[in-house]
N, CA, C and O of each residue as an XYZ file, in Angstrom:
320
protein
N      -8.121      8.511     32.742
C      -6.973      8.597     31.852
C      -5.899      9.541     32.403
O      -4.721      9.183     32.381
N      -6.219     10.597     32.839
C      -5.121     11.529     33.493
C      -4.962     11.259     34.392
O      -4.201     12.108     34.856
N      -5.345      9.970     35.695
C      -4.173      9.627     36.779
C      -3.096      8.776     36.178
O      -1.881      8.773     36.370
N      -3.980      7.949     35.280
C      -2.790      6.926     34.562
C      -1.792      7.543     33.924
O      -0.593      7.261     33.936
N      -2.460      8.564     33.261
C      -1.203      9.009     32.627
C      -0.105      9.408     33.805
O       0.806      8.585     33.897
N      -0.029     10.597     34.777
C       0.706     11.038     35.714
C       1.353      9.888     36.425
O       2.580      9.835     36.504
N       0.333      8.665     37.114
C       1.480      7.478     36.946
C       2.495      7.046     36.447
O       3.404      6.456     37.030
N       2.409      7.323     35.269
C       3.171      6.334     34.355
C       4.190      8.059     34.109
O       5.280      7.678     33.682
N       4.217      9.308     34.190
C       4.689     10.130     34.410
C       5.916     10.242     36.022
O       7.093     10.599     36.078
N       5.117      9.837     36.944
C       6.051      9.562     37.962
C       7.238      8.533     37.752
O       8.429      8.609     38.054
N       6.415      7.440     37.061
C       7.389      6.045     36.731
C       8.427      6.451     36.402
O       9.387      6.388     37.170
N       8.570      7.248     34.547
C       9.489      7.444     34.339
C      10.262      8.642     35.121
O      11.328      9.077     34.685
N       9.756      9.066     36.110
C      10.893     10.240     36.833
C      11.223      9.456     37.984
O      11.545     10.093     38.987
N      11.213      8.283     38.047
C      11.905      7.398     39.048
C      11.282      8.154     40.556
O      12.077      8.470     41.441
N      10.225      8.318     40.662
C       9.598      9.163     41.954
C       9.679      7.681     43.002
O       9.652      6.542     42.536
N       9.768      7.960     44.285
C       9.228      6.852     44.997
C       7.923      6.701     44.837
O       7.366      7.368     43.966
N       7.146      5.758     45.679
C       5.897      5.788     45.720
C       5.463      6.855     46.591
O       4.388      7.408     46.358
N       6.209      7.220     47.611
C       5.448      8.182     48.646
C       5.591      9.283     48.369
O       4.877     10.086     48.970
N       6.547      9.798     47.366
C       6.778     11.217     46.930
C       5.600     12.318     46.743
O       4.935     12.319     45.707
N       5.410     13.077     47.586
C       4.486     14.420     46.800
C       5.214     14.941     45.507
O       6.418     14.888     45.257
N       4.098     15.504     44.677
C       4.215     16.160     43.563
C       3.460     17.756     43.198
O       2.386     18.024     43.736
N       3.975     18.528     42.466
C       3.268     19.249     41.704
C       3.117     19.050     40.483
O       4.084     18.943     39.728
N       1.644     18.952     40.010
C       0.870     18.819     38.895
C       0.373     19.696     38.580
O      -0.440     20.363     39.220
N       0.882     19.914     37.221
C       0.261     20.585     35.994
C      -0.595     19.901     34.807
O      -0.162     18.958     34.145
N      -1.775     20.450     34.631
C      -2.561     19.993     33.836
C      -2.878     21.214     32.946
O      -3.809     21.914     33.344
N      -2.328     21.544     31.935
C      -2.537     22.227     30.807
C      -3.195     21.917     29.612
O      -2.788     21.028     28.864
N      -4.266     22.650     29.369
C      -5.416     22.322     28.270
C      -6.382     23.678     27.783
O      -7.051     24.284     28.621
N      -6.369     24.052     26.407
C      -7.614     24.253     26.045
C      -9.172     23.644     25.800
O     -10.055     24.104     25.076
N      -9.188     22.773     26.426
C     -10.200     21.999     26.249
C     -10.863     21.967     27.149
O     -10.481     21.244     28.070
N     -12.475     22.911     27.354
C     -12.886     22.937     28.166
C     -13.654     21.987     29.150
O     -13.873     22.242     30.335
N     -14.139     20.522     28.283
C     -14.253     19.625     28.159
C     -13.054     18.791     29.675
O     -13.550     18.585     30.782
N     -11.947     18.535     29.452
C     -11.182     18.407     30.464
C     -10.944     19.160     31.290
O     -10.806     18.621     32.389
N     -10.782     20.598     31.273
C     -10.832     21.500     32.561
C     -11.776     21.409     33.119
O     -11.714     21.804     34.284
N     -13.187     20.839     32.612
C     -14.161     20.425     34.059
C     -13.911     19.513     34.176
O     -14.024     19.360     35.392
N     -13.449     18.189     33.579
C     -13.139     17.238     34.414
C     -12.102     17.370     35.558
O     -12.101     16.777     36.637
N     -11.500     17.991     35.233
C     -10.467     17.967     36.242
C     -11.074     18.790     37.079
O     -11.436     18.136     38.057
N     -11.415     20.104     37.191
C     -12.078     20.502     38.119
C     -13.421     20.063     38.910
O     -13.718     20.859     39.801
N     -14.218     19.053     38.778
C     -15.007     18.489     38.726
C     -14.247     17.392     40.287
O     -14.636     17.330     41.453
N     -13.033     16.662     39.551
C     -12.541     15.460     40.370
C     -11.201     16.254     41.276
O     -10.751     15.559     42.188
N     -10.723     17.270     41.135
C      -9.435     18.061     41.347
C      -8.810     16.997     42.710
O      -7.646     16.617     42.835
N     -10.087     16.656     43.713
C      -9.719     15.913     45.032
C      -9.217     14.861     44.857
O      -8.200     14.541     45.473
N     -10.022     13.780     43.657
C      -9.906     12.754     43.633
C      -8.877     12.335     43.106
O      -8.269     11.387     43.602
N      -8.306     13.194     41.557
C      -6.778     13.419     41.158
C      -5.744     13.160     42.302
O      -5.170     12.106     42.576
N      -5.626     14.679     43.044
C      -4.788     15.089     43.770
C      -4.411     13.511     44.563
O      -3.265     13.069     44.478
N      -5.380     12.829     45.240
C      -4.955     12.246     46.400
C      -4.564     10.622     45.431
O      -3.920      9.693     45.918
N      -4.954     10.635     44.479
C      -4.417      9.294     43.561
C      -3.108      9.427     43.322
O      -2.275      8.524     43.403
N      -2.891     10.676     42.994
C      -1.147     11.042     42.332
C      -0.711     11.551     43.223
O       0.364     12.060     42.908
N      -1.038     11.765     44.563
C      -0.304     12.341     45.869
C       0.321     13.982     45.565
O       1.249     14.585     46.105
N      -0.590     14.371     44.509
C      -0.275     15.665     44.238
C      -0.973     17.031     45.366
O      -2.153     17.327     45.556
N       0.286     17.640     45.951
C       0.217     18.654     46.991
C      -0.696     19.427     45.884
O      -1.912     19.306     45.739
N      -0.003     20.067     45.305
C      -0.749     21.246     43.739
C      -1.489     20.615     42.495
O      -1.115     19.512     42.094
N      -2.429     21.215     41.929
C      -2.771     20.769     40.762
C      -2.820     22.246     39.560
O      -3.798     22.985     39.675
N      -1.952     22.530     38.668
C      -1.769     23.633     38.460
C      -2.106     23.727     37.018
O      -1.491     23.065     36.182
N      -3.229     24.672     36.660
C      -3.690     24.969     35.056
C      -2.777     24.947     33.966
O      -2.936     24.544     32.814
N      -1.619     25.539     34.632
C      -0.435     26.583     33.607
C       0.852     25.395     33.613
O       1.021     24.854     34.706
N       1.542     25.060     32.756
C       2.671     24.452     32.586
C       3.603     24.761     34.179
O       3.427     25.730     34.918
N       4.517     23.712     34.373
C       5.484     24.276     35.270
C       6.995     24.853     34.813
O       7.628     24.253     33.944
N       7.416     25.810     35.326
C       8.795     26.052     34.882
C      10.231     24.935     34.705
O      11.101     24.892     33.835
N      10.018     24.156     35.868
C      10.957     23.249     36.086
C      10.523     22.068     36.257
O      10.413     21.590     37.386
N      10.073     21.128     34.692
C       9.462     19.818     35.612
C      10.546     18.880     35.141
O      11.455     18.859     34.312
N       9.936     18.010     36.198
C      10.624     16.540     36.385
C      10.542     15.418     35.561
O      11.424     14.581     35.371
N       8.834     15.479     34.838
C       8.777     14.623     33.465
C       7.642     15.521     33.146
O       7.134     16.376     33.872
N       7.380     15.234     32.127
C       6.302     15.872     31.232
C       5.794     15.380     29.643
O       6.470     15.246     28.623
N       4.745     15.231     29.812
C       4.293     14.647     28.508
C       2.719     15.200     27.751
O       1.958     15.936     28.379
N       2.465     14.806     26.605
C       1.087     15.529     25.846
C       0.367     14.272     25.496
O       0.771     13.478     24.646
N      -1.098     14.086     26.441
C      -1.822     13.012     26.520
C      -2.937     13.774     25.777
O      -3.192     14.978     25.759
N      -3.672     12.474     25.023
C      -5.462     13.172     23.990
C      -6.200     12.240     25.045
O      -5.704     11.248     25.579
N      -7.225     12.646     25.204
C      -8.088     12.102     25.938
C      -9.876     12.346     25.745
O     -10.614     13.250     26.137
N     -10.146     11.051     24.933
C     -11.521     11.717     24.237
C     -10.998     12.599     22.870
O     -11.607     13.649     22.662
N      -9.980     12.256     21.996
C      -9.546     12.946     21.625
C      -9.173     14.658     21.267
O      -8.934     15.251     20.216
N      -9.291     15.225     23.189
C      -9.179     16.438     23.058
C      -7.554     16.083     23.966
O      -7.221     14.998     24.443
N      -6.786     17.350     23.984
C      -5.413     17.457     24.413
C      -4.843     17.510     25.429
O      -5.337     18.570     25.813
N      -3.921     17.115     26.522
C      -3.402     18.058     27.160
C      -2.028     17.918     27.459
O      -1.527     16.958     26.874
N      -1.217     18.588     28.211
C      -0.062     18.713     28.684
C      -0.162     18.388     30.090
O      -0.946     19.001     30.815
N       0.619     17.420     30.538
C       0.871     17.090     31.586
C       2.299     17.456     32.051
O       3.109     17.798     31.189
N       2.701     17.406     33.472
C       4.196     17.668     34.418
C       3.959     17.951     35.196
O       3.068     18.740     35.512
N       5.074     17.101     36.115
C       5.149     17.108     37.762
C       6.764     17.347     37.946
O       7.784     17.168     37.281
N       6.363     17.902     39.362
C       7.848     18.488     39.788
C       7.716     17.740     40.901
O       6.572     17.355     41.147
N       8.516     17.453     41.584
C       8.632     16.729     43.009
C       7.927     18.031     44.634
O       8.321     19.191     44.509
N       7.506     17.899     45.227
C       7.098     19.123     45.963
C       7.798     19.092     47.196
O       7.646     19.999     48.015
């Protein structure tokens, strides 16, 4: 669910396909912070994300709040 989502996150920021990104994945849910830490590689190289970052970004490019398993998170990518 969280590559699709960041997909469909790039979409609307009109990214090329080859574009690197920085990704933010923001969550209290510990539940998804091991998933993501768990797959962090497998993320990264699906969404061509250089970073994968816990904490919100200052300046993103799109950003959105996905439930997943109905626990939460915050997603955004910046171009890298």
């Amino acid at each position: 669910d969280i590559i699709r989502n960041v997909q469909n996150l790039r979409k609307n920021a009109a990214l090329d396909i080859a574009d690197r990104i920085t990704l933010s994945i923001a969550t209290a849910s510990n539940a998804i912070r091991a998933a993501v830490d768990e797959f962090v590689d497998y993320i990264a190289a699906e969404t061509l994300a250089t970073q994968i970052e816990p904490v919100a970004l200052e300046t993103p490019l799109a950003q959105g709040d996905v439930k997943i398993d109905g626990e939460g998170a915050s997603l955004a990518l910046a171009k890298a």
